[in-house]
Steps between C-alpha positions, in 0.01 A plus 500: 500500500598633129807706500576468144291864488759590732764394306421688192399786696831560602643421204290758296528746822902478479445580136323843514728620844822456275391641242543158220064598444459880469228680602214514270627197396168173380532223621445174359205383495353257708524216288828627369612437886345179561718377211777679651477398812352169446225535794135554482227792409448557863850490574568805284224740623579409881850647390344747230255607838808521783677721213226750480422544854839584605564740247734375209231401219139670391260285316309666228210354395511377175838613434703289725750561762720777521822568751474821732798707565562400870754837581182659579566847714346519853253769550406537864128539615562641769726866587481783260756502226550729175600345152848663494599325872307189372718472187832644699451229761432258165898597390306510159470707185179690495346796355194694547266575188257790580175403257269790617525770793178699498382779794105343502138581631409236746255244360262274646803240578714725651204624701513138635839441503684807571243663799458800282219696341380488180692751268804539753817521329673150485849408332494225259810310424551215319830314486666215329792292731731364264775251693742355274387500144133446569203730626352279768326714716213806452437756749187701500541776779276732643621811709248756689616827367460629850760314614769419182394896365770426216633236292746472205576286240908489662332431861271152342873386365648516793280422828170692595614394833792701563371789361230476724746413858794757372327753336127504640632426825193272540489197708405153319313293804328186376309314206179265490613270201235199294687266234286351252597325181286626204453466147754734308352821365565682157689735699668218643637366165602845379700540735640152638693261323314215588524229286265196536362679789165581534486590879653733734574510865350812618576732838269766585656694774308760675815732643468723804733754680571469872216702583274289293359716192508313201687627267588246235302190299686270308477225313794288394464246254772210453579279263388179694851299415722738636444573862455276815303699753627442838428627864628409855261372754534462886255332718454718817 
């Protein structure tokens, strides 16, 4: 059995986790490492290969290899949970950027998404999650007017969802959430600093009160090297 990959795995693994390779950092190249490391081709990209599956290096074609930032925040997939208690819970620096918050007639997608009729009144905001220094996330948000009947540009800094529990007195039940990973949009890059990325992680969430009327869609896009998405399963 060849552990030399092993070897240099660790090697380049202790690297990036204290810090000696920063994120965003290339890498050598592969025949810079064979040199280095005085092993083969296939050597390196079984250790290039064990890198980028568990997380600490991407490849980009053409370009080379590139270290991820490995503190990556933990979004949970499962539970309901605003911005403001993800980023309290985070102990991190955040603001909220408000981009657009619009009172709408319903279109053909919100028809579909939202459950409501064409030219109901539906409120459109669009927000930018800035955590640290850098806008990683984008959150599109759709409210039925029936429920949310007002919004302000103080309320989208803060959280939707207190206003909604505190003040509307309303009762958040449950979501129906899809994750895909897309190609960025222009909206995406406006609004994201995202680097060499050309992807994003998206979660639609479908968001119903405890008597099940649907009264927000969402979609939250996120930077792809930011976040690990993470859930808690039991077998019954």
């Amino acid at each position: 059995m060849n552990s030399k990959y092993l070897k240099i795995y660790n090697l380049i693994k202790t690297k990036i986790e204290n810090g000696e390779l920063k994120p965003n950092t290339k890498l050598s190249s592969e025949n810079e490492l064979v040199k280095e490391y005085n092993v083969s081709r296939e050597t390196i990209r079984k250790t290039l290969n064990l890198l980028v599956q568990n997380g600490y290096i991407q490849k980009m074609r053409g370009k080379g290899s590139f270290v991820l930032d490995i503190n990556k925040f933990d979004f949970p997939v499962s539970g309901l949970i605003s911005f403001k208690e993800l980023a309290e819970k985070m102990g991190t620096r955040s603001e909220t950027i408000v981009n657009e918050l619009e009172l709408m007639e319903a279109d053909d997608f919100l028809v579909k998404h939202l459950e409501v009729q064409e030219d109901d009144l539906v409120w459109k905001v669009i927000r930018t999650r800035k955590i640290g220094n850098e806008k990683i996330i984008l959150d599109k948000d759709f409210f039925n007017k029936i429920f949310v009947p007002s919004l302000t540009k103080e309320i989208c800094e803060d959280s939707i969802y207190e206003y909604i529990e505190n003040t509307l007195n309303l009762e958040i039940g449950f979501a129906k959430k899809e994750i895909t990973i897309e190609p960025s949009s222009e909206e995406d890059e406006e609004h994201l600093d995202l680097g060499k990325y050309d992807m994003v992680v998206v979660v639609k969430n479908y968001v119903y009160l405890s008597d099940t009327s649907l009264f927000q869609y969402t979609e939250s896009r996120h930077r792809p090297d930011k976040f690990r998405f993470v859930d808690f399963a039991r077998r019954r």
